[in-house]
DOSEDREN-825300 format. One line per 4 residues: number of its first residue (from 1); their letters; for each residue x, y, z of C-alpha. Coordinates in steps of 0.25 Angstrom, whole numbers, plus 5000, padded with zeros to 4 digits. Layout:
NUM	A	X Y Z ~ ...;
This chain:
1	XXXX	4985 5035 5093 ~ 4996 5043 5089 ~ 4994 5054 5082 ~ 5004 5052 5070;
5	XXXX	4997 5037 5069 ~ 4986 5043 5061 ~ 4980 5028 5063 ~ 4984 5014 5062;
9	XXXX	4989 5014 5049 ~ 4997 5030 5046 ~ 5006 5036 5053 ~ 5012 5051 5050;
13	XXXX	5027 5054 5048 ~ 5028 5061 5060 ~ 5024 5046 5067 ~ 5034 5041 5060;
17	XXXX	5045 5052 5059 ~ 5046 5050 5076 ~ 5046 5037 5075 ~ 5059 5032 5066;
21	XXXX	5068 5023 5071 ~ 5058 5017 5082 ~ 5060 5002 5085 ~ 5048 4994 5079;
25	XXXX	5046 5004 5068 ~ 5049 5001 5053 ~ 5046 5011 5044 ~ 5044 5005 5028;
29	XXXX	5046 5014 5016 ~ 5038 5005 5005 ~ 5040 5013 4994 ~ 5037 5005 4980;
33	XXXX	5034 5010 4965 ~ 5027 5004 4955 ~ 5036 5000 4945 ~ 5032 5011 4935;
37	XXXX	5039 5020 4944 ~ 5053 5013 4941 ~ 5058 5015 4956 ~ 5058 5006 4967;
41	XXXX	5054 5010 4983 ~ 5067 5005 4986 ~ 5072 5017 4977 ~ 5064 5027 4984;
45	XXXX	5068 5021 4999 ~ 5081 5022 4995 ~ 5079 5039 4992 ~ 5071 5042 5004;
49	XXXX	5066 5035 5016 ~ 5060 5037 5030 ~ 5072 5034 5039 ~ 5072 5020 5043;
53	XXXX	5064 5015 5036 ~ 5063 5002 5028 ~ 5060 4999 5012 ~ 5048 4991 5010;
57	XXXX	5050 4984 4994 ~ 5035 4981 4994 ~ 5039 4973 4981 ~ 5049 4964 4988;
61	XXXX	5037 4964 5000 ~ 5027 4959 4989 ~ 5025 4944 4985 ~ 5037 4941 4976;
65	XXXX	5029 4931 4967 ~ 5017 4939 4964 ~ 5017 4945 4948 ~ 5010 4956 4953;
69	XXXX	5017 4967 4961 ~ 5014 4970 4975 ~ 5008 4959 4978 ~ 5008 4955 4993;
73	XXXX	5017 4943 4998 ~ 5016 4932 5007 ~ 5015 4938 5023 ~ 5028 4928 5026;
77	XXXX	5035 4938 5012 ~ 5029 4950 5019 ~ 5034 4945 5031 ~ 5047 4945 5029;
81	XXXX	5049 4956 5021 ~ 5044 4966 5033 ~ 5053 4957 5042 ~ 5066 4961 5035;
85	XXXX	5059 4976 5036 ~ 5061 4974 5051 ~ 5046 4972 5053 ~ 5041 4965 5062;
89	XXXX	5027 4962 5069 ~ 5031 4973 5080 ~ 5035 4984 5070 ~ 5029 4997 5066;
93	XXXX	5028 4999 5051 ~ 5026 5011 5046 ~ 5026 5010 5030 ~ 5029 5023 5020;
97	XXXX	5031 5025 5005 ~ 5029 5037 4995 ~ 5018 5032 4989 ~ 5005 5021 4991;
101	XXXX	5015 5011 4996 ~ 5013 5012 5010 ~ 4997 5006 5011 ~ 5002 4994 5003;
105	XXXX	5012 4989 5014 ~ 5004 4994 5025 ~ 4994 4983 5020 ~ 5004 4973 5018;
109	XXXX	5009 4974 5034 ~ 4992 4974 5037 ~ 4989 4961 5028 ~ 5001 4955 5036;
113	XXXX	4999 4959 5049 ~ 5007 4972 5054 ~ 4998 4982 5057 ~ 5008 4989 5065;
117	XXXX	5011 4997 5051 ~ 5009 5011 5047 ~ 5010 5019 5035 ~ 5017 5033 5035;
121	XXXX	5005 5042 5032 ~ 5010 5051 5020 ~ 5021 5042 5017 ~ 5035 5046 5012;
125	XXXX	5030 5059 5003 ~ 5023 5065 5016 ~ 5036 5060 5024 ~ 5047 5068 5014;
129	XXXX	5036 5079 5013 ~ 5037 5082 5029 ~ 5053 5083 5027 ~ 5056 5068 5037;
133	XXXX	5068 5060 5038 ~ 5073 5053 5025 ~ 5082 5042 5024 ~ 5087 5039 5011;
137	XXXX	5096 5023 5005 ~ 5091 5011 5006 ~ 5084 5003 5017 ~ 5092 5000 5030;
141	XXXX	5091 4984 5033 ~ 5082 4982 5043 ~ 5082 4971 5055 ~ 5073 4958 5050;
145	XXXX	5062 4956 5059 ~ 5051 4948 5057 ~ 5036 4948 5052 ~ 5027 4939 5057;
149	XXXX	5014 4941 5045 ~ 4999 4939 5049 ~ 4989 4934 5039 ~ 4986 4944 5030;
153	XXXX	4971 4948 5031 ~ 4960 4946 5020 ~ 4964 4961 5010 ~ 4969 4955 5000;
157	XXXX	4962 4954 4988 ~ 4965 4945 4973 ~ 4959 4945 4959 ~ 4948 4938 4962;
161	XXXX	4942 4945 4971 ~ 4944 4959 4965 ~ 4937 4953 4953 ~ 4925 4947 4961;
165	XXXX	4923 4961 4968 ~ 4924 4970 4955 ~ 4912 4960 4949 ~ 4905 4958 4962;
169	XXXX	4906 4970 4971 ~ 4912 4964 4982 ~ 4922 4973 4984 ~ 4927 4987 4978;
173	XXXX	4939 4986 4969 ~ 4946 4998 4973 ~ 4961 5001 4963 ~ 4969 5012 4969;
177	XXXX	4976 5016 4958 ~ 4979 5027 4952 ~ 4965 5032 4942 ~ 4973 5030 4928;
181	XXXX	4980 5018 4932 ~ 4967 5013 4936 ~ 4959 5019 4924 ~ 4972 5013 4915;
185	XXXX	4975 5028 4910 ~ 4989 5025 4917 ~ 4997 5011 4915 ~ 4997 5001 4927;
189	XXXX	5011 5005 4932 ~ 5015 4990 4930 ~ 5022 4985 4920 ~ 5013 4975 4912;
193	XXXX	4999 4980 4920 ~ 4988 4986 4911 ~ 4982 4996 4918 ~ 4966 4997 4921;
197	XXXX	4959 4993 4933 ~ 4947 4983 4938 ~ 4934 4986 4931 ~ 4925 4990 4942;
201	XXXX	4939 4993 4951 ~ 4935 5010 4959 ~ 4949 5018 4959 ~ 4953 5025 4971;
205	XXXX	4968 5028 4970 ~ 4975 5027 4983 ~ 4982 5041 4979 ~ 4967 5047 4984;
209	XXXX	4969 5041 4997 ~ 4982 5049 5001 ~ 4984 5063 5001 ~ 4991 5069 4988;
213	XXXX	4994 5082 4993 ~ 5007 5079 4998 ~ 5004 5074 5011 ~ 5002 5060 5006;
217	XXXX	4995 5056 5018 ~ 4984 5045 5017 ~ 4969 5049 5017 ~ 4961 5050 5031;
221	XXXX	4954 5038 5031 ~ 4940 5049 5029 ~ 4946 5055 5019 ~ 4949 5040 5012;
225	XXXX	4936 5035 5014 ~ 4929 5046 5006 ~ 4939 5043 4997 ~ 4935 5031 4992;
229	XXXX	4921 5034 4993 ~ 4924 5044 4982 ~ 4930 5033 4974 ~ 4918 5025 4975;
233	XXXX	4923 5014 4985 ~ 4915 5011 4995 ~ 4925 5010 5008 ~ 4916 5000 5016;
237	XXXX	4914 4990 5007 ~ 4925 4979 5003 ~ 4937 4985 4993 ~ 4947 4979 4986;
241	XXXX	4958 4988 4984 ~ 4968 4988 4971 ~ 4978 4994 4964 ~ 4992 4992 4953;
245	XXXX	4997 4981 4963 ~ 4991 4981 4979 ~ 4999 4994 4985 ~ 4989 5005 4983;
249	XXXX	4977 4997 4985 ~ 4983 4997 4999 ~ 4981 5013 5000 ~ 4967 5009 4999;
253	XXXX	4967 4999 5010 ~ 4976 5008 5019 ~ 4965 5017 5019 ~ 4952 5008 5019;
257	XXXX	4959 5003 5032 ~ 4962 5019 5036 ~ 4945 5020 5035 ~ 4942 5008 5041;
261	XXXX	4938 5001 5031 ~ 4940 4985 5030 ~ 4935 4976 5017 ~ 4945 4980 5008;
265	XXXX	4956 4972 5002 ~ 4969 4973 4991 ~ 4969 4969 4978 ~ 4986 4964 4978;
269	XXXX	4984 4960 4965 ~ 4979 4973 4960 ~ 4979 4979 4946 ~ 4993 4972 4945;
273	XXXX	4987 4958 4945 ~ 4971 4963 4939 ~ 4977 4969 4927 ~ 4987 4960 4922;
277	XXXX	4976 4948 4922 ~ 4967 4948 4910 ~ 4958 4939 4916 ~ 4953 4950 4926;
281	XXXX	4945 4962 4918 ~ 4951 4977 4919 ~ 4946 4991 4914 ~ 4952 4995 4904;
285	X	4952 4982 4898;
């Protein structure tokens, strides 16, 4: 394997860097904000970008009629969304962002059948840090190809059986958010959303799984493994992974799937969906 291919889901600037402009390689900057931050991806695209590549909205790429944000769309709405992205079937995706982003649409390709796609390990923070090519304006059109979708596998999980694992010990209920937003010392970062978490829910926050030292790089897969066990997850048996709304539940995923380990799934309804029902319990109450 080469080198620069850490394995089958990273790959290292340098990788990437020698590799621009390549027929059969799209590169997708999905940037995105929660909406406390009052700026869109589209915004941050628009001041700096990896040359050629592509703007991934991941809200215009989620199901339009869902009241919950994020939530993920029908494989023939994903399906032509990534088409007019210029991906097809035959493409190399490589999928960057400055943030947590990346994992999320990573899973979406998996759950519809691309695995020919790669996240930039370190993203776009390690990418300006080693002084790489930087575009800047808006997206250039891309030649409309088209998707062909797979059944998406059994990761997805709803209410119902997030519920029935927290009273039955089916599954570990595992919110990657931040400890105050999940303790509800912070607000929920939506408008509307109490904040609070699932009684019986373990916090590990996806920030522990990357490298803050300005590196940004994801954990080895050894290194997330005794993460979690830290946390008091239990990598070998089944997870359930959440969050504010289904995108860093995925860096959880992401690295389950770096350390080998299946029987997990996501929560797309996540703390966006749990907290707004009152028919479903939350700490504090």
């Amino acid at each position: 394997m080469d080198p620069d291919l850490i394995d089958e889901f990273l790959v290292e600037a340098s990788w990437l860097e020698s590799r621009l402009g390549e027929t059969g390689l799209v590169v997708l900057d999905c940037g995105w904000y929660a909406p406390e931050a009052g700026r869109s991806g589209l915004d941050a695209f628009r001041e700096g970008h990896i040359p050629g590549a592509r703007h991934f909205d991941l809200d215009a790429v989620s199901d339009p009629d869902s009241p919950y944000p994020n939530m993920l769309p029908s494989p023939e709405h994903f399906a032509t969304a990534v088409g007019r992205l210029g991906v097809s079937n035959q493409t190399t995706v490589i999928i960057y962002d400055a943030t947590y982003v990346s994992a999320r649409v990573w899973w979406m390709f998996r759950l519809f059948g691309h695995r020919q796609c790669h996240v930039l390990n370190g993203g776009w923070r390690r990418w300006l840090a080693e002084g790489r090519p930087v575009e800047t304006g808006d997206p250039i059109p891309a030649p409309v190809t088209g998707f062909k979708p797979a059944s998406p596998p059994d990761e997805v999980a709803d209410w119902r059986e997030v519920l029935r694992a927290l009273r039955n010990d089916t599954a570990q209920v595992v919110d990657a958010r931040a400890e105050k937003r999940f303790t509800g010392e912070l607000p929920s970062g939506y408008p509307g959303l109490p904040p609070g978490h699932m009684p019986g829910a373990v916090n590990l926050p996806w920030s522990r799984l990357v490298r803050q030292d300005g590196d940004f790089s994801f954990e080895d897969p050894g290194t997330a493994e005794r993460i979690f066990r830290e946390a008091g997850v239990d990598p070998d048996r089944p997870i359930i992974t959440t969050c504010g709304s289904g995108v860093t539940a995925a860096v959880l995923a992401f690295q389950l799937m770096r350390m080998g380990k299946g029987g997990w799934k996501i929560y797309d309804g996540s703390w966006n969906e749990w907290g707004r029902r009152d028919d479903l319990p939350r700490e504090p109450a």
